[in-house]
C-alpha positions in Angstrom: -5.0 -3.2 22.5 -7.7 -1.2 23.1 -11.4 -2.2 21.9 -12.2 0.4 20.2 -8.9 -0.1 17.7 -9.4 -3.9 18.1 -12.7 -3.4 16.4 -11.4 -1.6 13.7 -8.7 -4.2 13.3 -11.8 -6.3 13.0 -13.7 -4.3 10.4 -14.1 -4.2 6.9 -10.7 -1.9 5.5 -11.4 1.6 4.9 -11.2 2.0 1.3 -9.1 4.6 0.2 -8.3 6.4 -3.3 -5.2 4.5 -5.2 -3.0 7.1 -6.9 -3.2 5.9 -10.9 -2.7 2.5 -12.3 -3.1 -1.3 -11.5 -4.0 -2.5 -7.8 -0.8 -4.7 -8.0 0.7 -7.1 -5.0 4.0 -5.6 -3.8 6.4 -8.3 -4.6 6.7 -9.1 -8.3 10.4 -11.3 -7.3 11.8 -9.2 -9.9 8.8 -10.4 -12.8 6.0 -9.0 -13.9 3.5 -7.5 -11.4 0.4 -8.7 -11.1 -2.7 -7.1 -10.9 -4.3 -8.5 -7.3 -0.9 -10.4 -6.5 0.7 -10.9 -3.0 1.0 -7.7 -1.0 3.7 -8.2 2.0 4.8 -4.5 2.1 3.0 -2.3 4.2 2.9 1.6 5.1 1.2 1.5 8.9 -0.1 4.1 10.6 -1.5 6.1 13.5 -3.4 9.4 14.0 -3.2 9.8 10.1 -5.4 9.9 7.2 -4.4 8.1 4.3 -5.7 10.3 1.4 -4.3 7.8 -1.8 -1.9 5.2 -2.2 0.4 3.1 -5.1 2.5 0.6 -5.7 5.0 1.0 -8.2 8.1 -1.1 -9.9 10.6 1.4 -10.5 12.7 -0.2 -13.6 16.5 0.7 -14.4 17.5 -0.5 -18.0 14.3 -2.1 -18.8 14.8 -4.8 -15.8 13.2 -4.1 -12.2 15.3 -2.5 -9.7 14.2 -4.8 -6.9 12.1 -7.4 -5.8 9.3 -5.3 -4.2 7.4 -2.7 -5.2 7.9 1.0 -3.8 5.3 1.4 -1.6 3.8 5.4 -1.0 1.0 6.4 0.5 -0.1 10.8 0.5 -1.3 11.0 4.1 -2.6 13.8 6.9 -3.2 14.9 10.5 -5.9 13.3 12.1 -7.9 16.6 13.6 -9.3 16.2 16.9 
């Protein structure tokens, strides 16, 4: 890797704008999410800005409709 992206790796996160709601973890196992909770599902990526994310627990008849949460992120071109 090189350093300059190792350093980054290193950093503090960029913070970027979440897109309404809670800050929840992304795996509720099918309960209630939590606010803060474990987050094990990730959108990487590379030469892209990252404008907002959200996590969300789509529901079907009032019960979850899976044990993660849907992950999205808006993002753009890097411009160079």
């Amino acid at each position: 890797m090189a350093g300059a992206a190792r350093r980054r790796l290193r950093g503090r996160p960029r913070r970027r704008r979440r897109a309404g709601g809670e800050d929840i973890g992304t795996f509720p196992d099918y309960g209630t999410p939590e606010v803060g909770g474990i987050r094990i599902d990730w959108i990487l990526v590379r030469d892209l800005v990252v404008e907002e994310y959200a996590a969300r627990v789509p529901a079907h008849e009032g019960r979850a409709a899976s044990d993660h949460a849907t992950v999205t992120a808006r993002v753009r071109p890097t411009v160079r």
